[in-house]
C-alpha positions as CSV (number, residue, x, y, z in Angstrom):
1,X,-2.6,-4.6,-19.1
2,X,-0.3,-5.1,-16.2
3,X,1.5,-8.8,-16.1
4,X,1.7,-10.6,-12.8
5,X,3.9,-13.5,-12.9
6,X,4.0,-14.5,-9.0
7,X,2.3,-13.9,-5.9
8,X,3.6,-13.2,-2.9
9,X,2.4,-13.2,0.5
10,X,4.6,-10.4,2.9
11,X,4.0,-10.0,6.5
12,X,0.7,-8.5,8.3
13,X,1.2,-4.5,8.0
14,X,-1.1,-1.9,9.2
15,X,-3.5,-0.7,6.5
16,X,-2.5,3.2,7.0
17,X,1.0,2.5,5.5
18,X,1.4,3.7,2.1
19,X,3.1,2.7,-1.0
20,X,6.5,3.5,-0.2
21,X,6.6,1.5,3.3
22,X,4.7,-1.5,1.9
23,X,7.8,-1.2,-0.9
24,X,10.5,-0.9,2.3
25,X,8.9,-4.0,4.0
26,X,8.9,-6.5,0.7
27,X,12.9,-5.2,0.2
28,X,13.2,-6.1,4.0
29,X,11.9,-9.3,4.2
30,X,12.4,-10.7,0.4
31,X,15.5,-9.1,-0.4
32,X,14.5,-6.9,-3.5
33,X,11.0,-6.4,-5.1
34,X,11.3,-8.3,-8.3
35,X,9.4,-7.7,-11.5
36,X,6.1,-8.8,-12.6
37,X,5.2,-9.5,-9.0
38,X,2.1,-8.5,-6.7
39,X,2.7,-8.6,-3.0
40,X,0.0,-9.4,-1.2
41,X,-0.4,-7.7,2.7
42,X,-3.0,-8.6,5.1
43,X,-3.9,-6.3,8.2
44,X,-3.2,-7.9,11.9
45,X,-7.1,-8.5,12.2
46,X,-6.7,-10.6,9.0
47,X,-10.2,-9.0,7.4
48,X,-8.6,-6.6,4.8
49,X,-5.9,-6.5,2.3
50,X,-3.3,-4.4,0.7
51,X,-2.1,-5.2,-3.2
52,X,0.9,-3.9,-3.8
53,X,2.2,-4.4,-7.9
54,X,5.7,-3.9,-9.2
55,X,5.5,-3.5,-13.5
56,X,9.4,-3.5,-13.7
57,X,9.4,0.4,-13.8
58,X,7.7,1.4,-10.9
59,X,5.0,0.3,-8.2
């Protein structure tokens, strides 16, 4: 079971970007991924979305 403490909402991205960008863009615009968090990321067209978890160890 994965534990999700927060929610975040990160800026639109394009749905092609993989796990390591999505990772470079919640460092660039939160600071550091914390956690026990989910980021959430919505494409431009706002009809699809990316969840990206951090567990503490790894994404």
């Amino acid at each position: 079971m994965i534990r999700i403490d927060a929610i975040w909402l990160v800026t639109a991205m394009g749905m092609r970007a993989g796990t390591k960008t999505a990772l470079a863009r919640v460092i660039a615009v939160l600071g550091v991924a914390k956690p026990h968090c989910a980021y959430l990321f919505a494409n431009r067209c706002a009809n699809g979305m990316k969840v990206l978890v951090h567990d503490g160890v790894g994404v």
